[in-house]
N, C-alpha and C positions, 0 to 999 in steps of 0.2 A: 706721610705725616698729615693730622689733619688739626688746622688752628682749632681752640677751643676755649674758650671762658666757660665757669659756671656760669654766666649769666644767661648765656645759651644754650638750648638746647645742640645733640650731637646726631646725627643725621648720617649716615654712610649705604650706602646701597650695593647688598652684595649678590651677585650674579648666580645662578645655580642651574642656567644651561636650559636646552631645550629637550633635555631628556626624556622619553616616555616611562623609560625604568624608574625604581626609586635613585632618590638623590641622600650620601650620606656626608656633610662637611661640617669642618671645626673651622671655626671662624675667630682669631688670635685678634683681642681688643687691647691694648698696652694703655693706659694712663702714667703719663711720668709729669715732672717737674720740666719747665721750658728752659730752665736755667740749666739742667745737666750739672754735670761736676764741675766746681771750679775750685782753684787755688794751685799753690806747689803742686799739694801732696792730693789731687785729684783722682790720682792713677791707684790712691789707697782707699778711698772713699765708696761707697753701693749708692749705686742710683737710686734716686729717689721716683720710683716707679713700681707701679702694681698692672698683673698681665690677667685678663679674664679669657676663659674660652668658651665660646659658644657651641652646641652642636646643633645644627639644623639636620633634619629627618623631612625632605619631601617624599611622601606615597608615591606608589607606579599609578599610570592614568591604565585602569584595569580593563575598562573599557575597551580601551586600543590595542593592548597586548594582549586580547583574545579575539581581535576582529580580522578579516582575514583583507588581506589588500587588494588582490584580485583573483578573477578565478578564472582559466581559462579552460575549453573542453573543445578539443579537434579533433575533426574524423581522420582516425589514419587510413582510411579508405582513400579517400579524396584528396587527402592534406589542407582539407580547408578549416577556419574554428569554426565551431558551430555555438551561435546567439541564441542566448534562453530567451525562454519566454515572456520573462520576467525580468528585464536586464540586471546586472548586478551591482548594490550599491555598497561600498565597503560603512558607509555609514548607520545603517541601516541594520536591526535586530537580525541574529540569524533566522533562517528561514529554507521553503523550499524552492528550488531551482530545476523546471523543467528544460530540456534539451530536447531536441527532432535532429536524428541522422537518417540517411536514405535506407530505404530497404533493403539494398546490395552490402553495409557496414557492417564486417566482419571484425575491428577492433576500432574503438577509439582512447583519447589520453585526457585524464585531468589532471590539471596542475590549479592545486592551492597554495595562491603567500601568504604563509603567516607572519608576520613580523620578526626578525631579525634581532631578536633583542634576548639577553641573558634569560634563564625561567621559562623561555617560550618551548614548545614542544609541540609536534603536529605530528595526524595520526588520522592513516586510512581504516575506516571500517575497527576502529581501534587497535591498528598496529603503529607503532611507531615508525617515522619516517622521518628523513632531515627535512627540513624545516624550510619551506619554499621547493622542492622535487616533486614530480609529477608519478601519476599513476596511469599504467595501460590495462585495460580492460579488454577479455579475451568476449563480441557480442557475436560472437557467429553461433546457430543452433538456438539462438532466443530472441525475446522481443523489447525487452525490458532489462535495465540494469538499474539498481540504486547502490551509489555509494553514499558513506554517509562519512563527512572530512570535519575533524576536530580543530582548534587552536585552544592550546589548552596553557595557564600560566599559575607557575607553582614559585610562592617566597613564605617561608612559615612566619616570617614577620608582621608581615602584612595580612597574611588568610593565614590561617588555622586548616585549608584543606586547597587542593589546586580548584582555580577559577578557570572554567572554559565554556567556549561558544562551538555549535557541531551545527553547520550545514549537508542540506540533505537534497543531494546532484541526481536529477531522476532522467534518464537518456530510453528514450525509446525510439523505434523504427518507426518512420513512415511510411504507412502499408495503404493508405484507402485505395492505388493503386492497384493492390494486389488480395482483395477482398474476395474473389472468386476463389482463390486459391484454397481459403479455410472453410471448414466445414464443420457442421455438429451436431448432435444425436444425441436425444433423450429418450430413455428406456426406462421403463418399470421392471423389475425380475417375475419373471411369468408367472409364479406362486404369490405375485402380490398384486398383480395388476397391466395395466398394458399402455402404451403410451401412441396415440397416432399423429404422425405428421400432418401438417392442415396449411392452408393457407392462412397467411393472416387477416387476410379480411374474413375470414371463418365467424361464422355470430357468435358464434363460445367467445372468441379472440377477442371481436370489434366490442365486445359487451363490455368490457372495461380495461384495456389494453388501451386504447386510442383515449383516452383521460387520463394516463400516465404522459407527464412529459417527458422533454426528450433532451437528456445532459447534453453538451458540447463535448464533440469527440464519441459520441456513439451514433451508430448505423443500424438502422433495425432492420434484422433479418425479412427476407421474403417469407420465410415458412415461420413455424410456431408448433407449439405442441398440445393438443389437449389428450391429460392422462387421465384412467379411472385405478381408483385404490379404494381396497375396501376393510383395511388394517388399520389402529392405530399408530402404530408405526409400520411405513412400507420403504420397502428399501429401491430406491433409483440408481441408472448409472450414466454418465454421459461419457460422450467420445467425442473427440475433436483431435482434427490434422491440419496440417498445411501442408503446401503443394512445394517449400522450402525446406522442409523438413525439424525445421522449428517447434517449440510446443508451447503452444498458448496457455493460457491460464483460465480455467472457467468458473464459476462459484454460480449456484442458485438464491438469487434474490428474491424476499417475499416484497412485494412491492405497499403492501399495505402496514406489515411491521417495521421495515427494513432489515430483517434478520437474513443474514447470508449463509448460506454452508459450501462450503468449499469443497468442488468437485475434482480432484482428481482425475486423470486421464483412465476410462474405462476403469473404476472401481465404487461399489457398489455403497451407496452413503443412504442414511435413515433420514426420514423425512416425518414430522409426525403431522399425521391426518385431522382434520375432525369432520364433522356430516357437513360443514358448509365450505361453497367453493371456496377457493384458495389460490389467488394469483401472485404468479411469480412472474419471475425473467431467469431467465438462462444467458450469463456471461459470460462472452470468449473476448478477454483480456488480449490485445497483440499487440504491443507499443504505443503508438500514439492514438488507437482507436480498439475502442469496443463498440463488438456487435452485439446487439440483443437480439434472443429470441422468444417471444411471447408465449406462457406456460399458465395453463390454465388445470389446476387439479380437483377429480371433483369426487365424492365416493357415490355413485349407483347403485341404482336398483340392483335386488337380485332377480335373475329368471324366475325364481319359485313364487315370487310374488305375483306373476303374472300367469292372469286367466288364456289356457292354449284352446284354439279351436277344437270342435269337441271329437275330429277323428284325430287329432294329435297330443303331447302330452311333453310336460317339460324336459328336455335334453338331461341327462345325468351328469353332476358336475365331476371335474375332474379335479385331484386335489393340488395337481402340477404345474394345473392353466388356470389362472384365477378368471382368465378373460370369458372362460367358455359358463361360469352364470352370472357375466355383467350383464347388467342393461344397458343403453348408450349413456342414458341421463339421470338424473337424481332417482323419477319414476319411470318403470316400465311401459311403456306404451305399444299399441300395435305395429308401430316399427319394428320393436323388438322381435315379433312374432316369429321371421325367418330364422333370427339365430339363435333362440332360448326355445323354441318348441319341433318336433318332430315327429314324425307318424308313430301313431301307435303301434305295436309288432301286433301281428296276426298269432293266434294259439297256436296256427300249425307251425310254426317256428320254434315252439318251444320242445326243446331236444332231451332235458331232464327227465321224461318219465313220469306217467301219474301215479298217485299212491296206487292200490291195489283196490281194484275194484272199480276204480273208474278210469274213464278214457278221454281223450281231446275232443272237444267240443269242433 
């Protein structure tokens, strides 16, 4: 009971908990008469009272029933957990979460908590899973793993469609240990062109390779490629191993568009040309580091452009080897001489036969 005059205002404070869900309560207000029933025949008489009911509706705090509470990721290799990069704040917007497991981690475990509460639902790579259970991941044979872990919260009252937050768990190996071990090859297909290994300080390379800077987490190869194509579209293929038997990831970046293509392991991808050089990178993706290696493309001279010494005469192209009428460089020059011109033949060489009536000179 609580005293009351009209003169005063009525004042009552009712409780509705610390709930994260929604809150739904009826709250039973009574106004009666202080005097209650009196006389004999009391026990005949209705209270002189009116009962009001409230219904209060608090919202779910939505925020927190899609945020996750913590996240843990240990190597089952070691048994130890492994600390992101990035530590993890449950307060904090989703986002991405790098991980480093050792190079020898053939499985490790995440486990997400999502909150505990009616509506909530969690979900690996978008399957369903109960709600706070962890995930093993099978990392042997690769370098790289992304899961991607949901909290997802559905009340048609409140949303019209389910509200959720997805973090995105990126675990790679720690390899710069084990850098010798990968390796990689860039090829032009011989009807389109040819590709040569070089060092990197190679002046093709140094010429605007070394004004590229250099991300965190990549290593640049000792070698580089400079290739010649003389297609507009030429087709490349690259190849990369490891000494683990893992397979890396490679993509060719143009370094001055940013446009990437993604190379597959030994298959042949189109590249398109134009007359002016064209620098790229060659990336071998392997967990925690990529390697670069320095690609310079350029289209050359042909042989036939160029003046041959006057006992020799342009080599015949071949339609299988694009390489045999490159030049080295954009122009033909007397470098080129040894490999685009060759001795004249002699008439007495020639086997055919004169018409009739005359003879070999």
């Amino acid at each position: 009971d609580v005293p009351y005059t009209p003169l005063d205002g009525l004042s009552v404070e009712i409780q509705l908990g610390q709930h994260v869900g929604p809150v739904e309560k009826d709250v039973h207000i009574k106004v009666a008469d202080p005097k209650g029933k009196q006389g004999l025949l009391s026990f005949m008489l209705s209270e002189n009272a009116h009962e009001y009911v409230l219904h209060v509706s608090k919202p779910p705090r939505l925020n927190y029933l899609i945020s996750a509470q913590n996240i843990v990721v240990k190597d089952e290799t070691t048994g130890e957990e492994v600390v992101a990069k990035m530590p993890f704040d449950p307060k904090a917007p989703a986002g991405t979460y790098s991980y480093t497991v050792g190079a020898e981690t053939k499985s490790f475990t995440i486990k997400v908590e999502c909150p505990q509460e009616d509506g909530v639902v969690q979900m690996y790579d978008g399957s369903l899973a109960p709600v706070g259970s962890a995930k093993t991941v099978d990392f042997s044979g690769t370098y790289e793993s992304t899961t991607h872990v949901t909290c997802e919260y559905s009340n048609p009252k409140w949303s019209s469609q389910p509200v959720q937050r997805t973090y995105v768990l990126q675990v790679g190996k720690h390899l710069k240990a084990l850098t010798q071990s990968i390796s990689a090859q860039l090829m032009a297909l011989p009807e389109f062109g040819v590709c040569d290994p070089v060092d990197k300080n190679n002046a093709d390379i140094k010429a605007h390779h070394y004004s590229v800077s250099q991300s965190f987490g990549e290593l640049v190869a000792t070698s580089a490629f400079v290739c010649r194509a003389d297609r507009a579209q030429s087709m490349f293929v690259a190849t990369f191993s490891s000494a683990d038997g893992a397979q890396p990831k490679a993509s060719l970046a143009n370094t001055e568009t940013g446009r990437e293509i993604v190379m597959p392991n030994a298959m042949p991808e189109e590249v398109g040309m134009t007359q002016d050089r064209q620098y790229y990178t060659l990336r071998i993706d392997a967990g925690d580091l990529t390697i670069v290696y320095p690609v310079v493309i350029l289209w050359p001279g042909r042989c036939n452009t160029l003046t041959c010494p006057s006992d020799q005469a342009v080599k015949r192209e071949d339609p299988f080897s694009a390489k045999v009428h490159m030049c080295l460089q954009e122009k033909c020059s007397d470098q080129d001489a040894d490999h685009c011109c060759g001795d004249r033949a002699f008439c007495s060489s020639y086997s055919q036969g004169c018409p009739a009536g005359k003879s070999v000179r």
